[in-house]
Z-matrix of the N, CA and C atoms (Angstrom, degrees):
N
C 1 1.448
C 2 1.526 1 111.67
N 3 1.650 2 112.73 1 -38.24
C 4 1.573 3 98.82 2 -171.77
C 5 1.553 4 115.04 3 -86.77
N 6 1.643 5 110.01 4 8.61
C 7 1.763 6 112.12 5 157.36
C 8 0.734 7 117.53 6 -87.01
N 9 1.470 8 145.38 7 -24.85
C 10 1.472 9 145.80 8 131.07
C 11 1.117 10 127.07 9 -32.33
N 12 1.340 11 126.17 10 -40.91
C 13 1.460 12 122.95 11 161.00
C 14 1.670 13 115.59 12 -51.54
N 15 1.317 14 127.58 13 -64.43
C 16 1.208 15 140.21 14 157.71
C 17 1.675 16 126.26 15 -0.12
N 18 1.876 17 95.49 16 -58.44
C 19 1.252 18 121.44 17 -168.84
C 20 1.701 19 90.78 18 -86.99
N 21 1.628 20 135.45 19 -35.26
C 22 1.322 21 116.76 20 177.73
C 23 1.075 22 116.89 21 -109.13
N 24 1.730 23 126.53 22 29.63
C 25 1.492 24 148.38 23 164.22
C 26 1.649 25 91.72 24 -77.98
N 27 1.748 26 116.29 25 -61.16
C 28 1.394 27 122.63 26 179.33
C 29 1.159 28 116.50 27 -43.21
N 30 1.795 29 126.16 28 -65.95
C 31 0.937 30 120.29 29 -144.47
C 32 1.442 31 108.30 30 -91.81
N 33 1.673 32 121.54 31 12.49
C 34 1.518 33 115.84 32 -163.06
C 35 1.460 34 82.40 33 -102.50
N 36 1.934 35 116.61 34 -32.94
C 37 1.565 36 99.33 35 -162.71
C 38 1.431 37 103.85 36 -90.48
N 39 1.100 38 116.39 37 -13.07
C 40 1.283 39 128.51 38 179.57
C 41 1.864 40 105.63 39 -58.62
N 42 1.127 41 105.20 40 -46.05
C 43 1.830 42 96.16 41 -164.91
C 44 1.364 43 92.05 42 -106.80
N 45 1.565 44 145.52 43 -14.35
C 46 1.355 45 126.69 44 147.45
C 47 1.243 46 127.62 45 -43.01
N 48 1.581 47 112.11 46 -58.98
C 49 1.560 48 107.96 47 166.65
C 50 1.374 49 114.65 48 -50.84
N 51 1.475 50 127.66 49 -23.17
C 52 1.774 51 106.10 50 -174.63
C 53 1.455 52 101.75 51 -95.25
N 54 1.609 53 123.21 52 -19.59
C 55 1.334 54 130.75 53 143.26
C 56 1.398 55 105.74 54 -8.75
N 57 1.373 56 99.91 55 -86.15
C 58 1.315 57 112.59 56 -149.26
C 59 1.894 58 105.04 57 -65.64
N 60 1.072 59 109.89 58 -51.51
C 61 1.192 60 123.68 59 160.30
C 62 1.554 61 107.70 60 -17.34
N 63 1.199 62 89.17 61 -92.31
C 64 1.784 63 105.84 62 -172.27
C 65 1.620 64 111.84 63 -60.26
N 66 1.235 65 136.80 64 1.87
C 67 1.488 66 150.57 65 165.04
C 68 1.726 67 103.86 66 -89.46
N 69 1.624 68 129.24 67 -61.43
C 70 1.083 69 142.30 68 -150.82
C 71 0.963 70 112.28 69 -91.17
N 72 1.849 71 136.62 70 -25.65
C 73 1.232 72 118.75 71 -140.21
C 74 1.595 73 81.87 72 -153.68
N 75 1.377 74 122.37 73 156.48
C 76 1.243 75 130.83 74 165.05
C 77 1.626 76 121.09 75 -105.84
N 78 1.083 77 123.37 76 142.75
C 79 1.834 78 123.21 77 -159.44
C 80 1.242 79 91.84 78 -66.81
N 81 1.769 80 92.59 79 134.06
C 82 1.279 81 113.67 80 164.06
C 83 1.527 82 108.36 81 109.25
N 84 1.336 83 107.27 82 -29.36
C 85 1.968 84 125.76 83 162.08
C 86 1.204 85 77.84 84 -44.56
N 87 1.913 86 78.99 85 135.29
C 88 1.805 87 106.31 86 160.23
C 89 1.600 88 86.99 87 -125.94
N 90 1.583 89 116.48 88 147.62
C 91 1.674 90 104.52 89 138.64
C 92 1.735 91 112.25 90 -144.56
N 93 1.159 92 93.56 91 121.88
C 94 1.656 93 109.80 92 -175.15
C 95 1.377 94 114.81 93 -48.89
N 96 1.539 95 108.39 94 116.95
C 97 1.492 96 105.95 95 171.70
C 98 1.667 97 104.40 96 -105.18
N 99 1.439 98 131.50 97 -41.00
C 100 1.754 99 107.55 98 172.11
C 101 1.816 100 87.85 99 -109.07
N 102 0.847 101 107.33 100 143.96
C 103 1.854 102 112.67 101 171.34
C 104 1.494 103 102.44 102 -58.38
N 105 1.659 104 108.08 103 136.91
C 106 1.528 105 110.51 104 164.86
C 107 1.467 106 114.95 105 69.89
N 108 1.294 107 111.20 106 -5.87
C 109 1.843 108 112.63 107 171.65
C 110 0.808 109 117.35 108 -150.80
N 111 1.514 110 141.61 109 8.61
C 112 1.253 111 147.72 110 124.72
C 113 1.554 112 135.16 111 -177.04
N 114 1.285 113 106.04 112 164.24
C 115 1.187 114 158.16 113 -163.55
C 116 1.692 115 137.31 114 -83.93
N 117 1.232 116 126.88 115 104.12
C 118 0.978 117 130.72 116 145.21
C 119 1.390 118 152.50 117 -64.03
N 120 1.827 119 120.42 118 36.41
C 121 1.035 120 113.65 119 -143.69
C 122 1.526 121 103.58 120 -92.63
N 123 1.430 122 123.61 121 176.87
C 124 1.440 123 144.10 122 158.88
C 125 1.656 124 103.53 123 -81.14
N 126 1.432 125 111.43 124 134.21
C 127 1.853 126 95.80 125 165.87
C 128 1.591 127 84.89 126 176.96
N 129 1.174 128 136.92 127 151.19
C 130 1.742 129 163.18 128 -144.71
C 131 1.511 130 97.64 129 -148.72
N 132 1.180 131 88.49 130 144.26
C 133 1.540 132 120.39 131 -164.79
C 134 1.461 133 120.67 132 -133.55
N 135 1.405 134 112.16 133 90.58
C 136 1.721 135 99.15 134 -172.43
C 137 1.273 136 118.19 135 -81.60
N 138 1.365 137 105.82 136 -11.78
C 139 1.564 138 123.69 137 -167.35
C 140 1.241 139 119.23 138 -96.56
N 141 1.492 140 120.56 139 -156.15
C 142 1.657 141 137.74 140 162.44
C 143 1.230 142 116.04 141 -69.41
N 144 1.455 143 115.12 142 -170.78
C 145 1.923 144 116.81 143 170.22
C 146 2.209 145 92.91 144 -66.14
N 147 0.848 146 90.46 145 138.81
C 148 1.634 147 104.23 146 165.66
C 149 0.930 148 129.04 147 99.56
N 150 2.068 149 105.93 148 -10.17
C 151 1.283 150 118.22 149 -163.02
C 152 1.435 151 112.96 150 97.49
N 153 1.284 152 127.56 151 -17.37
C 154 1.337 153 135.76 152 -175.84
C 155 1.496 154 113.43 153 -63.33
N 156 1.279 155 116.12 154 138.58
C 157 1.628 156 120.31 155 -177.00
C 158 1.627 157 111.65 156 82.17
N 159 0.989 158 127.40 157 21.73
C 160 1.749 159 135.34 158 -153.65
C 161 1.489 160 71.00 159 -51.37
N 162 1.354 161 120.24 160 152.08
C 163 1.515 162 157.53 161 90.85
C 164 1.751 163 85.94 162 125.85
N 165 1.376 164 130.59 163 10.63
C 166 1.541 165 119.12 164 -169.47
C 167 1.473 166 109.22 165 -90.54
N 168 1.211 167 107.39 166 81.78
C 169 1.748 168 106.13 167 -159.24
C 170 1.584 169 101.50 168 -82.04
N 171 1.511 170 105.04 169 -40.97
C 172 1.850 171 105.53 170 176.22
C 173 1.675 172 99.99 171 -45.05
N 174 1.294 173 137.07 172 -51.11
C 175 1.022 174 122.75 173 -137.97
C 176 1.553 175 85.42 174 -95.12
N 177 0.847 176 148.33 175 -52.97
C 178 1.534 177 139.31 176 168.84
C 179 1.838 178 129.95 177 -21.92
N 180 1.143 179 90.17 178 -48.37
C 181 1.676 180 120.39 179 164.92
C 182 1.711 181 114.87 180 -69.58
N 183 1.309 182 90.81 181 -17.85
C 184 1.955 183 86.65 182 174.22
C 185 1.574 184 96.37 183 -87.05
N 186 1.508 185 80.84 184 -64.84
C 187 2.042 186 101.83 185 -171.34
C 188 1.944 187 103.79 186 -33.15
N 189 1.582 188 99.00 187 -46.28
C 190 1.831 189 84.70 188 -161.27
C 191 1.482 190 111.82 189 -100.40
N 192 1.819 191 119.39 190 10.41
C 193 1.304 192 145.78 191 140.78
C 194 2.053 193 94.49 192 -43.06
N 195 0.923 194 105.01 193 -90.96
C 196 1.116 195 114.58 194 -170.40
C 197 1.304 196 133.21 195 -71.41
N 198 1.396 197 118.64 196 -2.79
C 199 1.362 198 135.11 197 159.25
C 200 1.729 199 92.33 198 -78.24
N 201 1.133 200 130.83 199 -40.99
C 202 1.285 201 102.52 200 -161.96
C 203 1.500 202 110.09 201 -107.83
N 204 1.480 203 127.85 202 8.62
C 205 1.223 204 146.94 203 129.28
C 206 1.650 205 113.77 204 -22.74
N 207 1.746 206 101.25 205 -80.09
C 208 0.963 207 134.08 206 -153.17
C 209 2.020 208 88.56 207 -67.79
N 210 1.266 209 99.89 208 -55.72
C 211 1.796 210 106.41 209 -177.46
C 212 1.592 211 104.80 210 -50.46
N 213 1.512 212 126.18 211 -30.24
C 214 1.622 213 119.37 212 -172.53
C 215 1.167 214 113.11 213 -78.99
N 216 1.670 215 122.62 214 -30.51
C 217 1.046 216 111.85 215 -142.67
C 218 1.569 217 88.34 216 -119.71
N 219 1.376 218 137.29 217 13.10
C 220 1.150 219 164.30 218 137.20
C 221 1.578 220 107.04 219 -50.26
N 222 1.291 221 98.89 220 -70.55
C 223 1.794 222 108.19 221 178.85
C 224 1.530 223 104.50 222 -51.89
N 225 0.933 224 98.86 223 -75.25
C 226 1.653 225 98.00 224 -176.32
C 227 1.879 226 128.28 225 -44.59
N 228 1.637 227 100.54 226 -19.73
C 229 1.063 228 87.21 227 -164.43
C 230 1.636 229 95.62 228 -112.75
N 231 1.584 230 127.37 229 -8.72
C 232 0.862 231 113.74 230 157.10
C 233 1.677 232 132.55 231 -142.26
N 234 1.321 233 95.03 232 25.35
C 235 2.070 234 110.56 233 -178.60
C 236 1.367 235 98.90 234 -99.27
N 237 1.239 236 131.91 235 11.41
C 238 1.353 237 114.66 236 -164.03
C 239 1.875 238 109.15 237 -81.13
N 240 1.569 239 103.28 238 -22.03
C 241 1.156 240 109.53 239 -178.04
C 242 1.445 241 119.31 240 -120.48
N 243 1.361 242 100.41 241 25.99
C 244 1.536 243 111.22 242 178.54
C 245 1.391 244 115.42 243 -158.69
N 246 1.661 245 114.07 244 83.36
C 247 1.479 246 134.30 245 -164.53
C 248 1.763 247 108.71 246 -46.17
N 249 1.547 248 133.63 247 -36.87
C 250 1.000 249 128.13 248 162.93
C 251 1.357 250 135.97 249 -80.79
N 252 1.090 251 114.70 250 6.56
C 253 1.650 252 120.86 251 148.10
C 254 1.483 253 120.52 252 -97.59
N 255 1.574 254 114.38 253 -24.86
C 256 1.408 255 126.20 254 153.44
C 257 1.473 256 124.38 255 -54.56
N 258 1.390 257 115.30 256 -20.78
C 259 1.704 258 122.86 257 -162.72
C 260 1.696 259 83.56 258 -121.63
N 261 0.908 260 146.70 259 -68.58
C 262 1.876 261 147.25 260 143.94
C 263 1.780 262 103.57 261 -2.53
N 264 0.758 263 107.37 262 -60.71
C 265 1.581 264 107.47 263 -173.23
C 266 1.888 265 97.60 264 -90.71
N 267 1.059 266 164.44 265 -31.35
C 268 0.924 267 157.12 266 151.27
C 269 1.428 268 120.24 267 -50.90
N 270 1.337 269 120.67 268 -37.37
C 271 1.595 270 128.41 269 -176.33
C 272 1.678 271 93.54 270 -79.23
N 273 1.605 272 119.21 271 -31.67
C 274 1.496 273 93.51 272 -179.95
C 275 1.610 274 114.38 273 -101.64
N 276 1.505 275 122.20 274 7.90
C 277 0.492 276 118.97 275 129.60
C 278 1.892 277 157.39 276 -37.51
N 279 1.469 278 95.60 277 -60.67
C 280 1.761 279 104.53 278 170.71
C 281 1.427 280 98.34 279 -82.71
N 282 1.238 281 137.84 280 52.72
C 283 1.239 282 149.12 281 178.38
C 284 1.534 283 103.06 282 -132.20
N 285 1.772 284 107.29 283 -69.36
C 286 1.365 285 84.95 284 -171.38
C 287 1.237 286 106.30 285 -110.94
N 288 1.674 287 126.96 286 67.48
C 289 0.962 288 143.59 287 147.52
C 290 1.458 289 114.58 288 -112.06
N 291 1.096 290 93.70 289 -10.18
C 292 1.912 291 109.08 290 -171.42
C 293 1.760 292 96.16 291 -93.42
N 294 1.051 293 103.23 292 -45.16
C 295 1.648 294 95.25 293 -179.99
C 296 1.847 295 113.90 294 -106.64
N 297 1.493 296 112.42 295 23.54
C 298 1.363 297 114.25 296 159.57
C 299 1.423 298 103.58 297 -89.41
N 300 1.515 299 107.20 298 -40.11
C 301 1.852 300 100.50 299 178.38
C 302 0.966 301 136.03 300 -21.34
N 303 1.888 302 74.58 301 -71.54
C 304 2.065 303 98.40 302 165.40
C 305 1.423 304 120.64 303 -54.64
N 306 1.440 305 138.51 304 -21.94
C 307 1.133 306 116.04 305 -177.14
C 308 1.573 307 102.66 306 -100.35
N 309 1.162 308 120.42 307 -0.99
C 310 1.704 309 109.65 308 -163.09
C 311 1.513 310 85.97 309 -104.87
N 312 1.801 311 133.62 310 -32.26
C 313 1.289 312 123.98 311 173.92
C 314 1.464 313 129.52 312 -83.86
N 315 1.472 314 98.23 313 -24.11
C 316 1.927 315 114.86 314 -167.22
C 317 2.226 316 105.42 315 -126.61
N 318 1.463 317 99.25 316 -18.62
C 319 1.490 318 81.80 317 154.08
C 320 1.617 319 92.49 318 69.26
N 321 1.207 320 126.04 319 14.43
C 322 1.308 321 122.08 320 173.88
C 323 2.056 322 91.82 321 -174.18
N 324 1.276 323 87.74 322 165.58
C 325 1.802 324 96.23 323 159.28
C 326 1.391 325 129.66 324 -123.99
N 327 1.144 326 121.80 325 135.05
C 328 1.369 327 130.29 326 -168.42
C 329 1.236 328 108.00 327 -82.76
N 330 1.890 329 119.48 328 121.95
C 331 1.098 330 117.73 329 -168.56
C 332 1.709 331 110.84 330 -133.67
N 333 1.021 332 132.85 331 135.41
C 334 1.699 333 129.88 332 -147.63
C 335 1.552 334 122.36 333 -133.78
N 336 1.752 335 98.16 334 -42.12
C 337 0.963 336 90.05 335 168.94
C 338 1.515 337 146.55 336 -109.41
N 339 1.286 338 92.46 337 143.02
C 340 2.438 339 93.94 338 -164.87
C 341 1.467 340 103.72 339 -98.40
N 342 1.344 341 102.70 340 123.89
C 343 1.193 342 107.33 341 151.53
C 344 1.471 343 128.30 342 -111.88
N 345 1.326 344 114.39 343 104.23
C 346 1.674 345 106.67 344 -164.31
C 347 1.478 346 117.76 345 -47.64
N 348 1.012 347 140.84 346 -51.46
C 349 1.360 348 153.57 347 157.52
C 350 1.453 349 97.36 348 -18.92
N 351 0.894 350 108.98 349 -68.07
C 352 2.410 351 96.61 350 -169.64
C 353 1.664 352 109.08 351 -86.14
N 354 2.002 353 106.52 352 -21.57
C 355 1.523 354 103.84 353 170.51
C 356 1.759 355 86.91 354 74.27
N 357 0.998 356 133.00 355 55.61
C 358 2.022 357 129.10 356 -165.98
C 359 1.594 358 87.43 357 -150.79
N 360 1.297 359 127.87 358 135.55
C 361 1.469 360 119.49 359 150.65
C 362 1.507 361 86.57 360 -135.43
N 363 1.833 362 94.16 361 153.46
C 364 1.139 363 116.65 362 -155.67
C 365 1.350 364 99.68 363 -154.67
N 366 1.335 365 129.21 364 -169.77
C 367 1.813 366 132.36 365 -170.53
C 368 1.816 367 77.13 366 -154.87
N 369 1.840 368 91.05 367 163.20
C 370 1.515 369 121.10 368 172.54
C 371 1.645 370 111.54 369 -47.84
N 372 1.247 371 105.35 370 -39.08
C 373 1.966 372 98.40 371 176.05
C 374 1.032 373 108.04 372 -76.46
N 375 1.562 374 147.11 373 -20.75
C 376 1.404 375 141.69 374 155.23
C 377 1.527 376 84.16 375 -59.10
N 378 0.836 377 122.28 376 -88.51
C 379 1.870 378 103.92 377 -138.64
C 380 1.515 379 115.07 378 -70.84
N 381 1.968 380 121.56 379 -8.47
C 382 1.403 381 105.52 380 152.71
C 383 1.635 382 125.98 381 -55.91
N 384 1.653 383 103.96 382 -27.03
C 385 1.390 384 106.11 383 172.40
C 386 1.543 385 131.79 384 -69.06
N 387 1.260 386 91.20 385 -46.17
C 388 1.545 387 105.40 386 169.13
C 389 1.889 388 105.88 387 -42.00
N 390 1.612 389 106.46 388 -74.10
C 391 1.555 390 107.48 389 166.22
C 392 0.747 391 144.79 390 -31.83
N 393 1.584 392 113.78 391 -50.04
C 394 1.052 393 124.19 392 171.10
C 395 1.399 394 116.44 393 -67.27
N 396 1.192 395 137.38 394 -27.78
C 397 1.823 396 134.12 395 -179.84
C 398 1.805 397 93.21 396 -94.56
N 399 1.525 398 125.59 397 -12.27
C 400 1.553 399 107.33 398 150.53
C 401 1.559 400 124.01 399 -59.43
N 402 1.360 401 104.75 400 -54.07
C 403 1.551 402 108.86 401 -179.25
C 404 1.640 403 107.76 402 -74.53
N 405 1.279 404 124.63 403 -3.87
C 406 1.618 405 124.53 404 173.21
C 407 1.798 406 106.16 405 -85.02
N 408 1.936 407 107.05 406 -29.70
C 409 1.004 408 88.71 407 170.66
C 410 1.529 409 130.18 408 -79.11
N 411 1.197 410 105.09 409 -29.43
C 412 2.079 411 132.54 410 165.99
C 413 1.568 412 97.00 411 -16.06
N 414 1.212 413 73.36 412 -73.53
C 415 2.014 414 109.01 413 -172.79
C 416 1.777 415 85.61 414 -37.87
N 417 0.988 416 115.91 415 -115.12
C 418 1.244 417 121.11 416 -166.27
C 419 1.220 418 124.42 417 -27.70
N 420 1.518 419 131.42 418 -28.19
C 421 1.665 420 133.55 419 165.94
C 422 1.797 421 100.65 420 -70.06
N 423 1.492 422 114.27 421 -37.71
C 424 1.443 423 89.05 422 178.71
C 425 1.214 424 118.00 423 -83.04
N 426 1.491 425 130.53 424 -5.82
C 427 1.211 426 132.05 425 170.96
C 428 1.288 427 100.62 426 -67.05
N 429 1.232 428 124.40 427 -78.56
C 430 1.700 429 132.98 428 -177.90
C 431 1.886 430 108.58 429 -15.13
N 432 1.448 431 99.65 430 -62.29
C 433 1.156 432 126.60 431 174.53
C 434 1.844 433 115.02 432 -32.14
N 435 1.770 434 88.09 433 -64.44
C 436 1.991 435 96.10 434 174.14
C 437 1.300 436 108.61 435 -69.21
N 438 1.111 437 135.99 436 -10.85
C 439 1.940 438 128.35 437 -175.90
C 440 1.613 439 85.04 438 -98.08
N 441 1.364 440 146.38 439 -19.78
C 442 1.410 441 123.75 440 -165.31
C 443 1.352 442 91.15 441 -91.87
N 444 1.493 443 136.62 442 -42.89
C 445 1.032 444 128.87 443 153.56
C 446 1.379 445 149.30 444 -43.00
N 447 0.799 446 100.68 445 -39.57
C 448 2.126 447 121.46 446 160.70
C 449 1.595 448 104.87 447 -63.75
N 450 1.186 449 104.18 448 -21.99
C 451 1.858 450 106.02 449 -167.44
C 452 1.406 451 106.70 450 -80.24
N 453 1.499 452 87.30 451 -54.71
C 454 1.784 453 116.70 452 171.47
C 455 1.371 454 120.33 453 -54.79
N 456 1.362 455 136.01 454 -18.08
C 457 1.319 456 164.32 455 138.42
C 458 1.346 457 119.25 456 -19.35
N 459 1.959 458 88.91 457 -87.24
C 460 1.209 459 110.31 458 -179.56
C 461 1.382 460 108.24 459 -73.75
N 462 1.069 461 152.53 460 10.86
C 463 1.479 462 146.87 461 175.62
C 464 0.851 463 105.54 462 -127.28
N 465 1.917 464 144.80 463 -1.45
C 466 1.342 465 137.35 464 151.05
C 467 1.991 466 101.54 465 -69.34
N 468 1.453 467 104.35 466 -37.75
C 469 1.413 468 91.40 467 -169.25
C 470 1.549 469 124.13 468 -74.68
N 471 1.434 470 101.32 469 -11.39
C 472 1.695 471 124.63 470 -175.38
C 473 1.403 472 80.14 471 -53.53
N 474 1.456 473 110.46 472 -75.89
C 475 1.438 474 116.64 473 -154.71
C 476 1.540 475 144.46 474 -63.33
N 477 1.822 476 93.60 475 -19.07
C 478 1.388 477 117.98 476 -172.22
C 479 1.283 478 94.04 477 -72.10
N 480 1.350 479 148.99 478 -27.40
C 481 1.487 480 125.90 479 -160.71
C 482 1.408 481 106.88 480 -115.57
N 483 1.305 482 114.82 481 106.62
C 484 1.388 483 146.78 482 -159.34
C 485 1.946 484 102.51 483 -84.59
């Protein structure tokens, strides 16, 4: 239950902020919250991260059909005993459920926040995703990590007995 929370922690703040967005501000509104590094802007997204894929909404709707298929039945079959691939797969989860909304209700995605430095605006389900495939990578270096050790283990003990 509390990885489920996670995934509807994302997706409630996730479409409030474009809420608010898309209620308050008209596209293309900027309003500066630190000068010179960021941004509050309004701006729609038909595409991928970058703008990439503009207007291919069928193919988005397959891809995040099955990304989030593929993300459940993942969880279940192997986060149950390892809370950071459980919280890794849930954070990218309420991500791209947060920005399937937007495309299956608004046909675009609502994207807000600027950071002048990368010149990228993006919303909270971009950056649960982003996070979430950080802590997916975590996950996997400390896994890597426990099999070099287990290896290292078993081949100190080969040798110790003379």
């Amino acid at each position: 239950m509390f990885y489920f929370l996670i995934v509807f922690i994302i997706i409630a703040l996730d479409q409030l902020t474009k809420w608010l967005v898309v209620r308050n501000m008209e596209l293309g509104e900027s309003v500066r919250v630190i000068d010179g590094l960021f941004y509050i802007t309004s701006h729609r997204n038909t595409g991928a991260a970058w703008g990439m894929l503009q207007g291919q909404m069928w193919l988005f709707y397959i891809v995040t059909i099955v990304v989030i298929v593929g993300i459940l039945y993942y969880f279940y079959r192997y986060a149950k005993e390892n809370p950071l691939l459980g919280i890794s797969l849930m954070v990218i989860l309420g991500g791209a459920v947060g920005n399937f909304i937007d495309r299956v209700f608004r046909q675009e995605v609502v994207d807000f926040a600027h950071f002048t430095f990368f010149n990228f605006i993006f919303n909270i389900a971009d950056a649960a995703l982003t996070i979430g495939v950080i802590f997916l990578f975590i996950q996997m270096i400390r896994e890597e990590m426990q099999e070099k050790r287990k290896k290292r283990g078993k081949h100190s003990t080969h040798h110790s007995g003379k």
